[in-house]
N, C-alpha and C positions, 0 to 999 in steps of 0.2 A: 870712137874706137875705129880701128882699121875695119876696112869692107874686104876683108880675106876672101879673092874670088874663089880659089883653091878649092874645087868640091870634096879632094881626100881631105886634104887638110880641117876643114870644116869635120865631116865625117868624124876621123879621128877626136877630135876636140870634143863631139857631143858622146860620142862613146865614153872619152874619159869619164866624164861629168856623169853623165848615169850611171857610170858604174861605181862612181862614187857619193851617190846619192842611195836613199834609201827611207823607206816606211820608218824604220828604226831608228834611233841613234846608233845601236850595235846594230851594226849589219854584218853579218857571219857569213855572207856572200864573200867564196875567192875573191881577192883583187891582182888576179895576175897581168892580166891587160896593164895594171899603172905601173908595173917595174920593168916593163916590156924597155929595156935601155933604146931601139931606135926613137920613142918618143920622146925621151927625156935626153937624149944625145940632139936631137933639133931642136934649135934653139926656135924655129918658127912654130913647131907644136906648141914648146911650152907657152909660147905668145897666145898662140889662140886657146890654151888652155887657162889663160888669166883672162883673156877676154869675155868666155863663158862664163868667168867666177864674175861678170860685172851684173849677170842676174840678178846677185845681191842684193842690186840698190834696188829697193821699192821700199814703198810707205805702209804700204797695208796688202791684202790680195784680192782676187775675185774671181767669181764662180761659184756654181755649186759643191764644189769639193771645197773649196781655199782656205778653211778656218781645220782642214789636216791633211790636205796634199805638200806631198815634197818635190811635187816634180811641178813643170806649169802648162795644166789644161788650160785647153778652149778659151781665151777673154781673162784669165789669167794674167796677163800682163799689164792691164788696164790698172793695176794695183800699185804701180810705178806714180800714180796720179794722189795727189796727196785729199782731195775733197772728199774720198768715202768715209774717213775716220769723222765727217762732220754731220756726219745721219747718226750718228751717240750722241749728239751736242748740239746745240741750237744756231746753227747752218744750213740744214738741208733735211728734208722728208724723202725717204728712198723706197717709193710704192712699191719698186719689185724687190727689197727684201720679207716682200707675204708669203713670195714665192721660193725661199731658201736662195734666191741670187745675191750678187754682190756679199757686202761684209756683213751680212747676218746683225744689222742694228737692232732689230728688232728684240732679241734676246739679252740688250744691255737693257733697252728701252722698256722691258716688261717686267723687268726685275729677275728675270728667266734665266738668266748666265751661269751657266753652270760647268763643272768636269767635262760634260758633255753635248751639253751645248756652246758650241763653241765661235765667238766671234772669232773674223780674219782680221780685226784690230791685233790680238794676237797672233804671232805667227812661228810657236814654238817648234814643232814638226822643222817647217821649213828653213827658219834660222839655222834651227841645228844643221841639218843634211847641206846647206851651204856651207857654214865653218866645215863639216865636212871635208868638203873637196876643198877648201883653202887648207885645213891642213894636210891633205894628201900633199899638197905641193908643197908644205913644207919639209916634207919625211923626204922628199924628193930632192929637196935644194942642192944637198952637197950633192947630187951627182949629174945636176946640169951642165951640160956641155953646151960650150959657146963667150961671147964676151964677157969678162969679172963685170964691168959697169950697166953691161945688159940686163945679165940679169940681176944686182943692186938693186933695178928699176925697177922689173918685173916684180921683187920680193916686198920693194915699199910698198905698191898698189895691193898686193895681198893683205899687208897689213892692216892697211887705211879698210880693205873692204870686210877682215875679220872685227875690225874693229866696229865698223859698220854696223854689221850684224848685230855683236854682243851688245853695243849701246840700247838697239831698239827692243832686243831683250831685256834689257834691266829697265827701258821704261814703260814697260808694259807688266813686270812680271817681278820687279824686284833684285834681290842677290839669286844670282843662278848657277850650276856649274861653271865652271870653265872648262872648258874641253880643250886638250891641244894635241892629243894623241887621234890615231887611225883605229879604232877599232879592229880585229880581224878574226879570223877565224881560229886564234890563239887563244883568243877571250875568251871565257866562261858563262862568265856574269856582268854585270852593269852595275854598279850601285857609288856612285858618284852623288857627294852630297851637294847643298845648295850652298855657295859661297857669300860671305857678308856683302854689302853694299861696299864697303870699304875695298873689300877684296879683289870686288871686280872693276870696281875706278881703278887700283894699281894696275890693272892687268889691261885693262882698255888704253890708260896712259902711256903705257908701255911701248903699246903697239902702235900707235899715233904719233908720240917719242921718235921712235924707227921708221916709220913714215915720212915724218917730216924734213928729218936728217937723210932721205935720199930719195925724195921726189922733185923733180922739176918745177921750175916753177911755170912753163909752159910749156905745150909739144907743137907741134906742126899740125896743119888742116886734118892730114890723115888720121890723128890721132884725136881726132874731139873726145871729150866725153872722157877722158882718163882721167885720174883721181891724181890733181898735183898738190903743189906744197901746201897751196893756196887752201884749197879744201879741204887737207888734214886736218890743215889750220882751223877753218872753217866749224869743222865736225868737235874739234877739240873744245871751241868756243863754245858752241851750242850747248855739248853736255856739261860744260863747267855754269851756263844757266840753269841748265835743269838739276845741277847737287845744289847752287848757292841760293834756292827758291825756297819759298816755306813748306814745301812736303818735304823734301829732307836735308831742310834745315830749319829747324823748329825756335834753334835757339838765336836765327837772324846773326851766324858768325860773318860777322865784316872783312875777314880772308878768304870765306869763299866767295864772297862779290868783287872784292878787287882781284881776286884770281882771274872770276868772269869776263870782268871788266878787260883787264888786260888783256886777254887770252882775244877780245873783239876788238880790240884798235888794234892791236896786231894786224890783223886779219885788215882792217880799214886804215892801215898806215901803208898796205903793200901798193906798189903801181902801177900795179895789171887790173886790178879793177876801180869801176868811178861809178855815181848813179847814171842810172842810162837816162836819158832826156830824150824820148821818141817825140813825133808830133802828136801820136798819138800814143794814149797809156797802154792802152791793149795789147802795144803790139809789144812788149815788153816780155809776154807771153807766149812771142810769135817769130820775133828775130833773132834768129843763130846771131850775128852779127852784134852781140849783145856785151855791153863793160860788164854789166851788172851780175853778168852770172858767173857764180865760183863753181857749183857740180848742178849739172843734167847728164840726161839719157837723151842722145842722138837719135832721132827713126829715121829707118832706111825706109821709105813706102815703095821704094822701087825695087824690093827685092824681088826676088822669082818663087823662093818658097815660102810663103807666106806660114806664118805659126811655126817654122822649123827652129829658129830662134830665138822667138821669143818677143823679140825688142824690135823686128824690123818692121811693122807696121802697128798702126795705131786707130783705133776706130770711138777716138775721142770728140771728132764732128759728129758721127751720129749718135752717141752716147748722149749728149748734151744738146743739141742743137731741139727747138720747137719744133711738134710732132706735125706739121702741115710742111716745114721745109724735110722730113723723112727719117727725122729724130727720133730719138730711142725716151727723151724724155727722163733722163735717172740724174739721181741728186738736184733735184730740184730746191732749190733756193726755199725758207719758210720767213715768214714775218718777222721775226725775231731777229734776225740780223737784216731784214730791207731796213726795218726801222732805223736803225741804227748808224744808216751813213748818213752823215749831217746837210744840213744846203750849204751852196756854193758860194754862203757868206760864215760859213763856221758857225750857225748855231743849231742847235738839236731839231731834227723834224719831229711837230707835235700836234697829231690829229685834232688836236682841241683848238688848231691853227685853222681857221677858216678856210685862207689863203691855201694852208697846205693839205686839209684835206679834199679840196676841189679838185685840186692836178697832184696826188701826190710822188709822182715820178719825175714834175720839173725844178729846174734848180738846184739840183742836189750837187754833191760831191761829184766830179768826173767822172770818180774811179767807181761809184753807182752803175752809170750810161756804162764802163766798160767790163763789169763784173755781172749783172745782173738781165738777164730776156723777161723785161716787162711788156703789160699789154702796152700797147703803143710806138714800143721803141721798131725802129726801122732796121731790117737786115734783108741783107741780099737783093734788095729794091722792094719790099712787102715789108706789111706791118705784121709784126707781133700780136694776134688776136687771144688775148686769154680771158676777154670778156664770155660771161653765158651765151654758149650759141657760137663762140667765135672758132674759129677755125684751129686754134693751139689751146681749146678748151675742153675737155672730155664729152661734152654734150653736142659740140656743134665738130667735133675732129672727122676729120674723113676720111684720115690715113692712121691706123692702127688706133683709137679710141682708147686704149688699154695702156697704152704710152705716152696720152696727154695730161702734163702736170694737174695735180690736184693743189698745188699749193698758190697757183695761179702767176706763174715765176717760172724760168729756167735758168741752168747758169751759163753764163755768157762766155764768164773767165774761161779761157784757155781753147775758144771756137777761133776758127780761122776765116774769116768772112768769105775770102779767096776762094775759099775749098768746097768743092761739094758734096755737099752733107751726105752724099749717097754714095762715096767713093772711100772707100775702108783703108788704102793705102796711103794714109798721111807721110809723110814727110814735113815729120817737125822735130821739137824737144820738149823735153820733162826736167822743170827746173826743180833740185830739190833744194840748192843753198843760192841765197842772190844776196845782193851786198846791201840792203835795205831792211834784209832779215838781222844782219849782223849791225848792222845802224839801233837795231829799235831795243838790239840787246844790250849795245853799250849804254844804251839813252837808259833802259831802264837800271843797271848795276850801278851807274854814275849817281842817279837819284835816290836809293836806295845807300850810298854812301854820303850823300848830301852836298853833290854837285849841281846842284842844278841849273846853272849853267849851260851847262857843260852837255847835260841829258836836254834840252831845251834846243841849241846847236845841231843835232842830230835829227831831231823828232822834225826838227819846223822845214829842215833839209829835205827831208822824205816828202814832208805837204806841200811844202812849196814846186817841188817836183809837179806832181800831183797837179797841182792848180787851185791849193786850198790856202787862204791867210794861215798866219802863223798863231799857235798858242801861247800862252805864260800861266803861270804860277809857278808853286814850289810846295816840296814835301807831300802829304797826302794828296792834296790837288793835283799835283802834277802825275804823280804814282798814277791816279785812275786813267786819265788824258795821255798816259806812256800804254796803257793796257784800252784802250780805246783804240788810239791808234792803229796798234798790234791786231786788232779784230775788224780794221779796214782794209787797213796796207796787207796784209798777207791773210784774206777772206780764202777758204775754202783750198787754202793753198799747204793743208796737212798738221795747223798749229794749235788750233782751236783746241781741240780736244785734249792734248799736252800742255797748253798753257794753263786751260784751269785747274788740269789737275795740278802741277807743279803750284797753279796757286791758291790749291786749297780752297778753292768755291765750287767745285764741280757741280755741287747742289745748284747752282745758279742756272748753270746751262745744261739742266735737262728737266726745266718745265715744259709744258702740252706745245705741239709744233703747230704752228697757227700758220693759217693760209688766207689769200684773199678772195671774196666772192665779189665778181667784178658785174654790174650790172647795165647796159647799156640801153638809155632812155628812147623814147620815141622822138623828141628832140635833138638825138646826139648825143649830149652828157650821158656821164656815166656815172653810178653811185658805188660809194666802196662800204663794205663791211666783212669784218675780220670772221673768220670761223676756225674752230679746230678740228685740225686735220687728224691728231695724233694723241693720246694720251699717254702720259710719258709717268714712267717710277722711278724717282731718285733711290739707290740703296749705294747704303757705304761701302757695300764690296766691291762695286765696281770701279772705285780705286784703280787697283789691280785684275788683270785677266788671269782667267782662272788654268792651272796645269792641266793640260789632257789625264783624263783620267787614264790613258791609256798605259802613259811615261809612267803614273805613278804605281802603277800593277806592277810594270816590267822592275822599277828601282825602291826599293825596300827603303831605302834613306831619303828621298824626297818626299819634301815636306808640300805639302799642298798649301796658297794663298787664303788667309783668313775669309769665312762667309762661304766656303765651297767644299 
């Protein structure tokens, strides 16, 4: 998005935006600042007031408010990162939710979820007060001044980012309102009911529909990060997976998979994106300069006001990075998915392997070495110590002890080796849609309609990338090896937790978080044995995240999620 040096201009924009935000859905607070006509007569206001609605995009939130702030505290932004939703599910142990930080896993993972205990996997509060200020600018539209095709532009990206919103509501929460009014101080009451599943697919379609029909299919440098055709596209596919799956689609209709289906070769038939081939995987993660990516969030780390925006810096190197290089140590990688990347001949690692419980971090998959901070692996010119006593171990740590993995792992994905870990002003991206996401979606629609082929073509694409031989089979065989895949290629990167529920195993991925106890001999060697870090409760309501009790006092007609 544009770097508007403009300090009024900026100024104005964040005003808007707050004052069209709110604790509430009804906010009974004047809104006379938004009809102030000098704002909505500048066409560069209105610019930077869509640019502030690009807050929208994140995956989850963080902080200690984040599971019912509307506005975005302290670290707060960090929620743009898709790997917190994977401390519910079996990716990641997240020690500091003991202490009410990050996305409060802890209360999916105890069975503890409730009205009021509230995961920031949900993010009702805040959804709302976004759509929000996208529909201020709607009630605004006809009386922009400036280019007809300008603002066209401006109003698709609204679209695509209400649209945004409401998708990540309905899959966390079911049929919900629709809201497309401003609230104001005309209003009384609130009591807006909860709309069908069907309801709000029309109404999300819609606005993805008018999106698509007038976004570019690319902008200029200045412009990164804006929501083009491509994306819509992108967003349109994605959720035509998540209706054509067996959570809400029980009776396996074949029109909503070649819906799916289509809606991804679309998406993979356009010519602005390709698999990226780095020399190395990681950096896939790391290069703007990137085919593969359809939607990210640009960081400015070089801005001046840091936290004033939101997005212009990022402190995802010390978040992640091992606690002796000045790491923060969160979302720590658990056993359950080390296990699970194969060796670097394609077959299963299996501690009953002699060979591979002696060294169990050589030979694996690549994309292991570039997702995962094992003991041993080398960064920055230093090893990885996560042995007892070692240096990135809680016992032997000597920089913040309280910050060294327990699970004896850190996660690797999305570190910048470049950077130093001590320097908060990143300048990088947040990739939410990459075209290897939309590969694993067609591979699986295609197989599910009995192409396999076809889904075969796509999958072995993505590995062969990668540095992995290729697979076969067909029909169930291949289905599980399409959903294997899916839990290497895109680890930790926001899917996990969506895809099992979409596939009705959630039960699967939320037994005890196992960690490794790394012990190192008086010879050198080192011996491994598993322990559990976490003891975990599957319960079926977590399904669904549960309505603020809060919403439900204020509106008489909302209907609260089964189990809360």
């Amino acid at each position: 998005m544009k770097n508007l040096k403009n300090a009024y201009l900026f100024f104005i924009a964040a005003v808007m935006l707050l004052a069209s935000c709110s604790e509430d859905i009804l906010d009974l607070k004047p809104t006379d600042k938004l009809s102030d006509a000098t704002v909505w007569d500048d066409l560069k206001l209105v610019d930077v007031y869509v640019n502030q609605s690009y807050n929208s995009l994140a995956l989850t939130s963080w902080g200690s408010n984040a599971a019912t702030a509307t506005t975005f505290g302290w670290g707060s932004h960090q929620g743009v990162y898709g790997y917190w939703s994977g401390a519910a599910v079996d990716e990641i142990f997240e020690y500091h939710d003991r202490d009410g930080w990050c996305i409060k896993s802890d209360w999916i993972l105890r069975g503890e979820l409730s009205s009021t205990n509230l995961s920031s996997i949900g993010r009702w509060k805040k959804n709302y007060s976004l759509i929000r200020a996208i529909n201020t600018y709607f009630e605004k539209e006809s009386i922009i001044k400036g280019d007809a095709a300008e603002i066209k532009k401006l109003s698709a990206q609204m679209y695509a980012l209400r649209a945004w919103n409401y998708i990540h509501l309905v899959k966390n929460y079911g049929g919900v309102p629709i809201i497309t009014k401003v609230f104001s101080t005309a209003d009384t009451e609130f009591q807006e009911v909860r709309k069908t599943l069907d309801e709000c697919v029309t109404f999300i379609m819609k606005d993805l529909d008018e999106a698509i029909a007038n976004l570019p299919l690319t902008y200029g440098a200045a412009d990164a990060g804006r929501v083009t055709k491509g994306a819509a596209m992108a967003m349109k596919a994605n959720f035509l997976l998540w209706l054509a799956s067996p959570l809400n689609n029980p009776t396996n209709d074949q029109a909503k998979w070649t819906a799916a289906s289509n809606a991804a070769k679309a998406v993979i038939d356009m010519p602005q994106y390709a698999l990226y081939k780095p020399a190395l995987y990681e950096n896939i993660f790391i290069d703007k300069a990137n085919s593969e990516v359809i939607l990210a969030k640009y960081i400015n780390g070089t801005a001046e006001n840091y936290g004033a925006t939101h997005f212009e810096s990022t402190t995802v190197n010390r978040d992640l990075a091992p606690n002796s290089y000045g790491g923060w140590g969160m979302g720590t990688p658990i056993q359950n998915v080390v296990d699970d990347f194969e060796m670097a001949d394609g077959t299963p690692f299996n501690w009953s392997n002699p060979v591979h419980a002696a060294a169990p971090y050589a030979n694996r998959d690549p994309r292991f070495d570039a997702t995962i901070f094992y003991d041993g692996r080398m960064h920055r010119g230093e090893t990885v110590d996560t042995y007892e006593g070692g240096k990135d171990n809680p016992i032997g740590a000597k920089v913040e002890p309280t910050n060294a993995t327990q699970t004896g792992y850190y996660l690797r994905k999305f570190v910048d080796p470049a950077w130093n870990t001590k320097d908060w002003n990143y300048t990088g991206m947040v990739i939410f849609i990459r075209l290897s996401e939309i590969y694993l979606n067609y591979a699986e629609a295609q197989n599910v309609l009995g192409n396999d082929a076809e889904a075969l073509k796509y999958v072995n694409m993505i590995r062969s990338r990668a540095g992995m031989p290729n697979i076969s089979g067909s029909g169930t065989i291949l289905h599980d090896k399409i959903r294997h895949e899916r839990r290497i290629e895109l680890a930790f990167e926001g899917q996990r937790y969506y895809d099992l529920r979409r596939w009705k195993i959630l039960d699967q991925g939320m037994g005890d978080a196992i960690g490794m106890r790394i012990v190192k001999n008086s010879d050198g060697t080192k011996t491994y044995s598993k322990k559990t870090i976490q003891k975990r409760i599957y319960t079926e309501k977590v399904y669904w995240q549960p309505i603020p009790l809060t919403e439900i006092q204020k509106n008489a007609k909302l209907t609260q999620n089964p189990g809360y």
